[in-house]
C-alpha positions in Angstrom: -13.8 3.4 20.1 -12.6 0.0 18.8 -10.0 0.5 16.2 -11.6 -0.5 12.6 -9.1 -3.1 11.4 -11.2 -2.4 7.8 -11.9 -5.2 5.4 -9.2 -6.1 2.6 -6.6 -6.4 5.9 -8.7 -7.2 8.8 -7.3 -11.2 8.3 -3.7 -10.0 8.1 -4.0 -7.6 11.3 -6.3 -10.0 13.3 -2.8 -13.0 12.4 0.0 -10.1 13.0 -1.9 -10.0 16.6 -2.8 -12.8 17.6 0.6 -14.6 16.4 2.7 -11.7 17.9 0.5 -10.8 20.7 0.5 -7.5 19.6 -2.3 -4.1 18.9 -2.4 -1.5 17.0 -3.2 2.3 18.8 -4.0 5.8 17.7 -4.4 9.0 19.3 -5.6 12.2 18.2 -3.1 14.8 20.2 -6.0 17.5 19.8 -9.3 16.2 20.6 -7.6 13.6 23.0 -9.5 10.8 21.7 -7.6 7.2 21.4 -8.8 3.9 18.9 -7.5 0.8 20.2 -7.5 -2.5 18.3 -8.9 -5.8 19.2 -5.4 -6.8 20.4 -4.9 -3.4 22.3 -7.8 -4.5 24.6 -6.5 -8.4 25.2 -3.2 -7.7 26.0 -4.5 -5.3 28.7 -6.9 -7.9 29.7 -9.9 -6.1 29.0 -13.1 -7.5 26.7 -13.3 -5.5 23.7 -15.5 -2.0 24.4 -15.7 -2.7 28.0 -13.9 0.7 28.7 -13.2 3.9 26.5 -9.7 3.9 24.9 -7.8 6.5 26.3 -4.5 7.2 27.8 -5.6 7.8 31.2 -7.1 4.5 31.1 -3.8 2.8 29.6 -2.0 4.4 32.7 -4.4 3.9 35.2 -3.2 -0.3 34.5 0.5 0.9 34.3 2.9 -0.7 37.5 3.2 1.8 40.0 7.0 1.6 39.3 6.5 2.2 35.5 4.5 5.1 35.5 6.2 8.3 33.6 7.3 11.0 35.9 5.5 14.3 35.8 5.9 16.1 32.5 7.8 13.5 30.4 4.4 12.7 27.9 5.0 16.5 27.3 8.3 16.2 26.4 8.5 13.1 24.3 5.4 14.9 22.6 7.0 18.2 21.7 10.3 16.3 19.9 7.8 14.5 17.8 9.3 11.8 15.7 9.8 8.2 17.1 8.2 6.4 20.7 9.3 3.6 22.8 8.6 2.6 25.7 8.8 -0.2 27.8 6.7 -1.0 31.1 4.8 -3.5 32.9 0.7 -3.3 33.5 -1.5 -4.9 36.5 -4.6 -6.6 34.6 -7.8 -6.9 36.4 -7.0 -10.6 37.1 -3.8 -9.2 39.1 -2.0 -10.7 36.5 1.5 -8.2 35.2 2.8 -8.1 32.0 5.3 -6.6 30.2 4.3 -4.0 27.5 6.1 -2.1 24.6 4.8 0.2 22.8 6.4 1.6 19.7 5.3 4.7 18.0 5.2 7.4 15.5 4.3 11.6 16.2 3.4 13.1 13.6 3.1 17.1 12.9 0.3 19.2 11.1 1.0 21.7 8.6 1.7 23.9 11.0 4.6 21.6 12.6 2.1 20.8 15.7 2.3 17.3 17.1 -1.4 16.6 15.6 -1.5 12.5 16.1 0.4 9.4 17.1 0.4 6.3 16.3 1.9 3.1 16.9 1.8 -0.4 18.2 1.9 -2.5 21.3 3.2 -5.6 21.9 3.8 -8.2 24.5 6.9 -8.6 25.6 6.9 -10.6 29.0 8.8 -13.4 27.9 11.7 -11.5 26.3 11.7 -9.4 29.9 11.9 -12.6 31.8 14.7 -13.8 30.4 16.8 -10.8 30.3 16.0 -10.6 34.1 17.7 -14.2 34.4 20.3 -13.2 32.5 20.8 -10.5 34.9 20.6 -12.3 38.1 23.1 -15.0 36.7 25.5 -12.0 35.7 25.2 -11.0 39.3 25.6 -14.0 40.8 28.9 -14.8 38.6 30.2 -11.2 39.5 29.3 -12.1 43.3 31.4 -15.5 43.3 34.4 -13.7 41.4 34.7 -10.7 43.6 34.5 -13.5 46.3 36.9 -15.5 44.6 39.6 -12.5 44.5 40.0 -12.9 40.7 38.8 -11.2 37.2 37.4 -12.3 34.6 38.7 -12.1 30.3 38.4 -13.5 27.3 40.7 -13.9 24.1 39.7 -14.8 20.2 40.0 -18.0 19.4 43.6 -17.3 18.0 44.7 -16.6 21.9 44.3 -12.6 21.3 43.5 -11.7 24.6 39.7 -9.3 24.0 38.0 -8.3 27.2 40.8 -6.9 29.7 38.8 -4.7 32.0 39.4 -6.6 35.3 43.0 -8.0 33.8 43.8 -3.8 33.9 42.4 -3.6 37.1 44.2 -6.3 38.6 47.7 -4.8 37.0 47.4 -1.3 36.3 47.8 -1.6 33.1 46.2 0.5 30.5 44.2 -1.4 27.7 47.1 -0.2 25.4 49.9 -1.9 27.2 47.5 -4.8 28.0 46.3 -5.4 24.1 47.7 -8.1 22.1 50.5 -9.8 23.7 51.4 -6.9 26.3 49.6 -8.8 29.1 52.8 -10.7 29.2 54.7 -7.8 30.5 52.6 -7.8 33.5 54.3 -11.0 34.4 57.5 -11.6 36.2 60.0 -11.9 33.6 60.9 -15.3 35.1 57.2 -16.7 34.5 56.7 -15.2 30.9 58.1 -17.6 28.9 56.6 -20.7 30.4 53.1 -19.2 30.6 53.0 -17.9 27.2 54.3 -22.0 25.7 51.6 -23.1 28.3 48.8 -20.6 26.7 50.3 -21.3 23.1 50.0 -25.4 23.6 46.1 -24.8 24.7 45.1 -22.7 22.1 46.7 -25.3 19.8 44.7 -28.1 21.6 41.7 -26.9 22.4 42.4 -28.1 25.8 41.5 -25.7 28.7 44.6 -23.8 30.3 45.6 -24.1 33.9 48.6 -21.8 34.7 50.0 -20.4 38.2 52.4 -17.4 37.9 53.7 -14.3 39.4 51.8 -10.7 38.8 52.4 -7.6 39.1 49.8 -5.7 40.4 49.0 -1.7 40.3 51.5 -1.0 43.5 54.1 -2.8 41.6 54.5 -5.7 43.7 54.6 -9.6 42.5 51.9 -11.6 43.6 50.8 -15.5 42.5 47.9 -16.1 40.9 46.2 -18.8 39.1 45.1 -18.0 35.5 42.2 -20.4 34.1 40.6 -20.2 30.4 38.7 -23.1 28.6 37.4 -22.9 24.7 34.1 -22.3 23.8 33.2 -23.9 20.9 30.6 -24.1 18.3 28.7 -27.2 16.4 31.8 -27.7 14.4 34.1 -28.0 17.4 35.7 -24.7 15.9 36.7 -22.3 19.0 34.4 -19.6 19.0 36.2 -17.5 22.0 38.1 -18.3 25.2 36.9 -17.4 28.5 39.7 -17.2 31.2 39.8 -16.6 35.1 42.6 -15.2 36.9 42.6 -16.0 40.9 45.2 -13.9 43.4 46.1 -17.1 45.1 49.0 -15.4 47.1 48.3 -16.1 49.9 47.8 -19.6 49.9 51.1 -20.2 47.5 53.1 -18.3 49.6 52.3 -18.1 53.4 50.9 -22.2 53.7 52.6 -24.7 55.0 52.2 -28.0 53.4 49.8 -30.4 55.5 52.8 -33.3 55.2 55.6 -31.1 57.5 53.6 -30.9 60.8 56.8 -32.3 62.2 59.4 -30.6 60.4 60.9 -27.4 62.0 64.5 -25.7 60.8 67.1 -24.2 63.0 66.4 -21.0 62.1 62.3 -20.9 62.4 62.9 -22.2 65.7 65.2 -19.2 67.2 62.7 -16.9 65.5 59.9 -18.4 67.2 61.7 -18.1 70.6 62.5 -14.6 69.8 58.9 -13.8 69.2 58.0 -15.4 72.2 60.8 -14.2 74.5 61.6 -17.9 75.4 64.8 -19.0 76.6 66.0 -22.9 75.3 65.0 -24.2 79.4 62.1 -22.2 78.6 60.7 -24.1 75.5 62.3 -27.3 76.9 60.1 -27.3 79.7 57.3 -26.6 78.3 57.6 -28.8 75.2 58.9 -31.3 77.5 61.9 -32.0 75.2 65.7 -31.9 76.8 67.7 -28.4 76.5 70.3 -30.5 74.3 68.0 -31.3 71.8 66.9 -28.1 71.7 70.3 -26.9 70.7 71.1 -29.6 69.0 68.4 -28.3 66.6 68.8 -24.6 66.0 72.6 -25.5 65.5 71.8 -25.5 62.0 69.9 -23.4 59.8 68.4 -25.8 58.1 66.4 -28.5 59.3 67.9 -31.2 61.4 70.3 -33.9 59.3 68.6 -36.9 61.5 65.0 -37.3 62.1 64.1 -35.4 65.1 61.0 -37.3 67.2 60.8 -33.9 69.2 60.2 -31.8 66.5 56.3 -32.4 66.5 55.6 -31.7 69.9 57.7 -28.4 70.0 56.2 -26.9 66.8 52.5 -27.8 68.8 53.7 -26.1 71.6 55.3 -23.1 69.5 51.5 -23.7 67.7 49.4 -23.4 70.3 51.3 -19.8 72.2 50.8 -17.6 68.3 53.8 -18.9 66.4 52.6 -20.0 62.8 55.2 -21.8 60.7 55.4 -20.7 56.7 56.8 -22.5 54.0 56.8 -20.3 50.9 57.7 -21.5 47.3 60.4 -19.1 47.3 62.5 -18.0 49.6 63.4 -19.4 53.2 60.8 -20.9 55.6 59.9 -18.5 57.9 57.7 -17.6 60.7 55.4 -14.9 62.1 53.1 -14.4 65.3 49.5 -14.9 64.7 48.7 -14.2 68.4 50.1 -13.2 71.6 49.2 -14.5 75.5 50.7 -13.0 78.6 54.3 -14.1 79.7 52.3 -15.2 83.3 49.6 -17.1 80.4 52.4 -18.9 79.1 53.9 -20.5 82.6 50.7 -21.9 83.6 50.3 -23.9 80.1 
């Protein structure tokens, strides 16, 4: 049955549907029997009174993935009160498209679910974009799990908001983390300098660019690199910031500058025979450097007081048998083995 849209509203119903692609539905919960409007039948794709309204045909259109699991109807009947649902339907035409329907149950005198009604509407657009919205959340999640950082945001006074990952990062609790307790997370030697350098952005407007020390759940000091720019609104007022904060240990701490490819100290050098198990004939020969220089060299902790032309070719050779050379921000330079080769490997290089 075509649902009779009457006379004094017909015009208003036939706008509220065509204007909000939208139908209005109505089902008698005894006899089984369901009206459907003009719209009903367009957004399912269907000509007016080409099929029977009834629920079995509304599902038989339903995605296979949408279709309400065995004994859920029942349920959401027997609460009565308010319906919503949301799910996608196959048109003849092959074409899909996103549905809701929004409804009403209401009882007999008796308290008996006796009829529902409600109304359906097209909501494919709104569906689309919530799916982008999804897949550019995941995506941004992807590259900052990649990225070895977590994500916040502050008000645009500076009050740092969202600290989820900031608590995951430092075992803090969203207690110690709220308002200006996120400093305590930093090493006390780096708080006072990053908090000026957050202070002079937010007074700016200019985004902040901060490396630091950070203490993570195990209670060790790592670097990291803190980002945040403003987000403002049409009257260049700051709406919120939206920061970035990077585990950039590694990198700050265990790489040696491009520039010292030829500079080795005293004391790297021992360390690197040690690891080796070379004697000073042993690396001169194979770095092809005399024994004296050699000594000459590790006589000092440091590196050498003159510039040392055989420097670059034994840090290659040191190089190329598993000896890397580290030059951390703090602390002495060091060294570690990367890999090992056979002591017979090494005699025939």
């Amino acid at each position: 049955m075509l649902f009779d849209d009457g006379n004094a509203a017909r015009e208003t119903i036939r706008l509220l549907e065509q204007k909000g692609e939208a139908g209005l539905w109505t089902w008698n919960l005894k006899t089984r029997e369901m009206i459907w409007s003009r719209g009903v039948f367009e957004l399912l794709g269907l000509e007016p009174g080409s099929i029977t309204p009834s629920h079995e045909n509304l599902e038989a259109l339903v995605h296979p993935e949408d279709v309400r699991p065995p004994g859920e109807l029942e349920l959401v009947l027997s609460k009565a009160g308010a319906m919503r649902r949301d799910f996608r339907i196959i048109q003849l035409s092959g074409r899909v498209r996103w549905l809701s329907s929004r409804g009403e149950v209401l009882l007999d005198r008796q308290g008996i679910p006796a009829r529902a009604i409600g109304a359906l509407f097209d909501v494919s657009k709104q569906q689309e974009a919530l799916a982008h919205a999804e897949a550019l959340q995941t995506r941004l999640s992807v590259v900052v799990t990649a990225l070895d950082a977590v994500t916040w945001s502050a008000t645009p006074r500076g009050h740092i908001g969202d600290t989820q990952g900031w608590c995951k990062m430092t075992g803090q609790t969203l207690q110690e983390a709220a308002g200006a307790g996120w400093l305590n997370a930093l090493h006390p030697d780096d708080r006072s300098g990053v908090e000026a350098s957050w202070q002079k952005a937010i007074a700016s407007k200019e985004p902040y660019k901060k490396e630091y020390r950070l203490r993570n759940g195990e209670g060790h000091y790592r670097w990291v690199r803190s980002r945040a720019i403003p987000l403002c609104n049409q009257n260049n007022a700051v709406r919120e910031w939206v920061g970035l904060t990077q585990d950039i240990h590694v990198d700050r701490v265990w790489s040696a500058p491009a520039d010292k490819t030829d500079y080795v100290t005293g004391a790297q050098l021992r360390a690197a025979r040690a690891i080796l198990h070379w004697s000073v004939r042993d690396l001169a020969q194979y770095a092809v450097v005399s024994t004296s220089t050699i000594r000459r060299i590790e006589e000092f902790d440091g590196a050498p007081r003159s510039a040392e032309s055989a420097l670059r070719p034994i840090r290659a050779m040191l190089e190329r048998h598993g000896v890397e050379f580290l030059f951390p921000p703090v602390g002495h330079p060091c060294v570690r083995q990367v890999s090992r080769q056979f002591p017979e490997q090494r005699r025939r290089a």
